[in-house]
C-alpha positions, -999 to +999 in steps of 0.1 A: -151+343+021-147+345-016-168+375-018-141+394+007-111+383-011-122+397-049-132+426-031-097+430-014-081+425-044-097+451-066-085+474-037-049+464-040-051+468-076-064+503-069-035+513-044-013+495-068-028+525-093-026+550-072+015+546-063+017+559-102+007+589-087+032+607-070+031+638-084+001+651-065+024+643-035+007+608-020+027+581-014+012+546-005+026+532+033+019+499+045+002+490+076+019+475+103-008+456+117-021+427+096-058+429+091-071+396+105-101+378+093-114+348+107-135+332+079-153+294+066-123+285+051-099+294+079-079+320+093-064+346+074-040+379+077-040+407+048-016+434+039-032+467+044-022+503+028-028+540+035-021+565+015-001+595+031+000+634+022+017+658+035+029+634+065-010+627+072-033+593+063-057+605+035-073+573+025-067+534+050-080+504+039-081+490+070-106+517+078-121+531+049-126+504+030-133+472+060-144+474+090-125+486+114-108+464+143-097+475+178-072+452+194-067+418+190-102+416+172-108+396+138-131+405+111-157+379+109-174+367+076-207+363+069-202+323+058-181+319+098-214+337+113-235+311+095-216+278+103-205+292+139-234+304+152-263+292+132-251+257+129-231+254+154-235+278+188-270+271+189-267+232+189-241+228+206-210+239+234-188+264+224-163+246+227-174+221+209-184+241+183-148+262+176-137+225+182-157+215+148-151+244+131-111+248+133-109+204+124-129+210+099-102+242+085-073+219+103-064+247+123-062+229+158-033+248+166-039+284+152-080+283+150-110+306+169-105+295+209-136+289+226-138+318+248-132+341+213-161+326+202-182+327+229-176+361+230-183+368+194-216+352+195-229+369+226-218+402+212-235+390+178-267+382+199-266+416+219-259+439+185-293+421+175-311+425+205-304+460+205-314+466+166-350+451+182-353+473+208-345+504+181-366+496+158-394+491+180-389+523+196-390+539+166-423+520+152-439+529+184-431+563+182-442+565+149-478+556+161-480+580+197-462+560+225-438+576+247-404+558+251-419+539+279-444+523+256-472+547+271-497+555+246-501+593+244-521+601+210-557+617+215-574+587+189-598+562+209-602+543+178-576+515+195-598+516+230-633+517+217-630+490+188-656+465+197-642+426+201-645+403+172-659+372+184-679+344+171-716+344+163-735+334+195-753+306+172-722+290+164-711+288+200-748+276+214-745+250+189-706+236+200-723+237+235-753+213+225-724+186+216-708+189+250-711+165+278-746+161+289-728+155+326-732+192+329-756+221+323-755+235+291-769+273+303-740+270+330-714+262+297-730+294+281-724+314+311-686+317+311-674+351+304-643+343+280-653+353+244-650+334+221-623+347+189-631+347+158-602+326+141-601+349+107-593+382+125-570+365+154-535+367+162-526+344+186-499+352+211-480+328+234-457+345+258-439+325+286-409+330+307-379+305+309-350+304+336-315+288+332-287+290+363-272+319+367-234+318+374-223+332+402-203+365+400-182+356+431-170+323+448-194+323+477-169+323+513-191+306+533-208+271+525-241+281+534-239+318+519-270+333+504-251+339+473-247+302+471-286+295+464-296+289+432-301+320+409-315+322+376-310+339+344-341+354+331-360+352+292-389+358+280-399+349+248-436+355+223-447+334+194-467+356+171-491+337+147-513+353+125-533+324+100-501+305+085-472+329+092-453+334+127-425+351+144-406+345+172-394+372+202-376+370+226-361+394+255-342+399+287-378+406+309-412+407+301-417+444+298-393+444+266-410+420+254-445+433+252-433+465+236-413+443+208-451+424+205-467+460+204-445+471+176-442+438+159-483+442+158-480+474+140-455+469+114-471+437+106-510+452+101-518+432+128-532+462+153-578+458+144-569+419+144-580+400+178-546+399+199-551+366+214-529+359+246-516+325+262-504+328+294-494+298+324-516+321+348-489+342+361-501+369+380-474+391+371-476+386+334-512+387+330-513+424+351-482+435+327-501+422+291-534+440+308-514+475+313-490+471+285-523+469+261-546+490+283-547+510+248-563+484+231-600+469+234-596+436+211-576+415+230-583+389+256-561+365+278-566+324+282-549+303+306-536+271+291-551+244+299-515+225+298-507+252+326-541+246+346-538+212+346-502+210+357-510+231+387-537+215+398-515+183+399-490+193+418-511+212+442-530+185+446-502+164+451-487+183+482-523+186+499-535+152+495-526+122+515-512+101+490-519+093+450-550+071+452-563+102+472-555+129+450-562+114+413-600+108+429-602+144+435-584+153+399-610+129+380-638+151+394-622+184+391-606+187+356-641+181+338-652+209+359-626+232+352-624+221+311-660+228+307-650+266+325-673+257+355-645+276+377-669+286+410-679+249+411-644+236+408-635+258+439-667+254+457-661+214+455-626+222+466-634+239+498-663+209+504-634+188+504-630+163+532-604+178+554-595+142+570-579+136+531-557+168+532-525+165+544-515+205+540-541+228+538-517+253+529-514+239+491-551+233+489-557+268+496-527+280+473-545+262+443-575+274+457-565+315+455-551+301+418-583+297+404-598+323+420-575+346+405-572+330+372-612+328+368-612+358+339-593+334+319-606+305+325-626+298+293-647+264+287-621+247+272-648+220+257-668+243+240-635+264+225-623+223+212-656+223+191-652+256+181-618+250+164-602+274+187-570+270+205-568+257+244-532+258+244-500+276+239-479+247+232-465+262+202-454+286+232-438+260+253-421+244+221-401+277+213-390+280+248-373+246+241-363+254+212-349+287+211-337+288+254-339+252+269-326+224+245-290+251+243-293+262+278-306+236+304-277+209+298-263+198+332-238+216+347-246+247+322-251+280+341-251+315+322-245+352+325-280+373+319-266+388+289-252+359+274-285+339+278-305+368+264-282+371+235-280+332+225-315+334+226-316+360+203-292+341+178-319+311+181-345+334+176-327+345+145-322+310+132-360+303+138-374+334+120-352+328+090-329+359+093-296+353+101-280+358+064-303+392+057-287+401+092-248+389+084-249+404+054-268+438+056-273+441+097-313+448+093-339+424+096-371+426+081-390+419+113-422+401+093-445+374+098-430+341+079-446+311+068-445+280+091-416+256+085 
């Protein structure tokens, strides 16, 4: 704020100057309409000038020299941005928030409404989201993809690069301290490689939904429009040895071509891309396509994810909990030493006077069928040193979508979802005052917190 003040000042001194001038014909007008600013220390409205030739505007301050406003709209500076939307949107309500901000100026009566702010900070979060899906355009296009993200150069270097993995005497030796409760030739068998942790960037990508609000007041009580609808984000951690970056996006598509580009501008393209994935059909086929390109990268389901399905499968096709934790205790082992086929061939031996719904059991069946490619053994990856889990993943969805978003009673447009998450994002990646100030980020790996 005290940064925009000297700098308006050493304008009016110029205009002041320049009124000495009148024999080339200029005379200095002033504006009618105050330029508003809504800044740290409060709200503020400054005289403006244009100089006028010849019955025409040569040279406004409101417009040559500041940004220009439309409407009712306030310029907003870069030490609001921070306290409004780094320290304050993405904590807490808006209302709240402009509640804080304007006690804290005493300007109860006069401050930055809610709905002003809110609307800021979406339009904030949107602006960056767009300079994202620029720049990563541009970065792809730099390197032969189409707009679509289609690679189109004629190199195979990216498709015939052989995976990096591990020494196949480090990983006989991790499975030689496993559990002698199984074969260790069966252990060896699994297909999932095994990373190299040097030349690895682990991804975690994961979707999170938050209500929707409803566009229209639904006429009748039972109205389709009245079921429960969701706003849709997807967000990546990026982690690469002791640095990381957080994205995030309105689908998963986006996504994958901000993690494509992100990869490039950040060296990462000959590492190991490492995916994390809860098992999603959908999002493993769109990682698979997305990087159909590329021959170093391999997908993992997390064990968190595996285990929770199996639970709550289990769950709905048992009759009751004594029942269905028996069945759990023999089938986790199976599944975290990768012994897929023997997890699913034990579930189809199951007893069918202990199933309830055979519906569920053959859901979770079709799961692991499915998810087999990416079911690694877990135990042998744990000796390894090698991640089982994307809970870094899960962590940012709290952090950057669902500690904001998934209060009670809290439903969201798409785009304002998207575009909070985008301001959390910000926050998380250490950004936000490269961003106020200059509008660019630098879109780079950072160190850990």
């Amino acid at each position: 704020m005290k940064r925009f003040v000297m700098h308006y000042l050493n304008i009016c001194r110029r205009v002041q100057k320049k009124t000495l001038e009148k024999a080339k014909g200029q005379i200095i007008v002033i504006n009618e309409r105050p330029y508003d600013v809504d800044g740290e220390a409060g709200r503020f409205h400054f005289t403006t000038h244009r100089v006028v030739q010849d019955g025409k505007s040569v040279f406004d301050t409101s417009k040559d020299v500041f940004v220009t406003l439309r409407g009712k709209e306030y310029y907003r500076t870069v030490g609001f941005k921070e306290i409004a939307y780094i320290y304050g949107d993405t904590n807490e309500s808006f209302r709240k928030t402009a509640d804080l901000i304007n006690r804290l100026r005493q300007q109860q009566q006069d401050g930055t409404p809610s709905r002003t702010l809110q609307e800021s900070t979406e339009r904030e979060g949107q602006q960056i989201l767009d300079y994202v899906k620029d720049q990563s355009n541009r970065i792809l296009e730099q390197n032969g993809f189409s707009e679509d993200g289609q690679y189109q150069a004629n190199s195979t270097e990216y498709c015939q690069a052989e995976p990096v993995l591990l020494p196949s005497a480090d990983i006989i030796k991790a499975a030689n301290q496993c559990s002698d409760d199984f074969d260790k030739a069966q252990l060896l068998t699994n297909p999932v490689g095994y990373e190299d942790p040097t030349t690895t960037t682990n991804i975690a990508i994961d979707d999170v939904n938050v209500k929707r609000q409803n566009s229209n007041r639904p006429k009748e009580k039972d109205s389709e429009e009245q079921k429960s609808k969701y706003a849709h984000n997807t967000i990546a951690h990026v982690e690469n040895g002791k640095k990381k970056y957080t994205l995030n996006g309105g689908d998963t598509k986006s996504v994958l071509l901000f993690i494509m580009a992100f990869c490039f501008s950040n060296n990462l393209i000959g590492t190991r891309l490492q995916f994390f994935t809860d098992g999603h059909t959908f999002l493993n086929k769109a990682i698979l396509k997305a990087l159909s390109w590329y021959s170093n990268i391999g997908i993992i389901l997390d064990w968190y994810h595996l285990r929770k399905k199996c639970k709550e499968k289990l769950s709905m096709a048992m009759k009751g909990r004594v029942i269905r934790n028996e069945v759990l205790e023999k089938l986790m082992p199976m599944l975290w030493h990768g012994l897929t086929e023997k997890a699913i061939n034990f579930l189809n031996e199951t007893d069918t006077s202990v199933i309830k719904n055979q519906t569920r059991m053959a859901e979770l069946i079709s799961y692991l069928e499915r998810n087999k490619p990416y079911i690694p053994c877990y135990e042998i990856r744990k000796k390894l040193g090698l991640k089982n889990s994307s809970a870094i993943g899960e962590k940012m969805n709290d952090l950057v979508v669902a500690e904001r978003q998934k209060h009670n009673g809290m439903s969201w447009s798409k785009e304002g979802s998207v575009a909070l998450a985008s301001i959390t994002a910000l926050k998380r990646n250490n950004e936000s005052r490269k961003w106020f100030e200059e509008k660019e980020l630098d879109f780079r790996l950072v160190a850990k917190n």
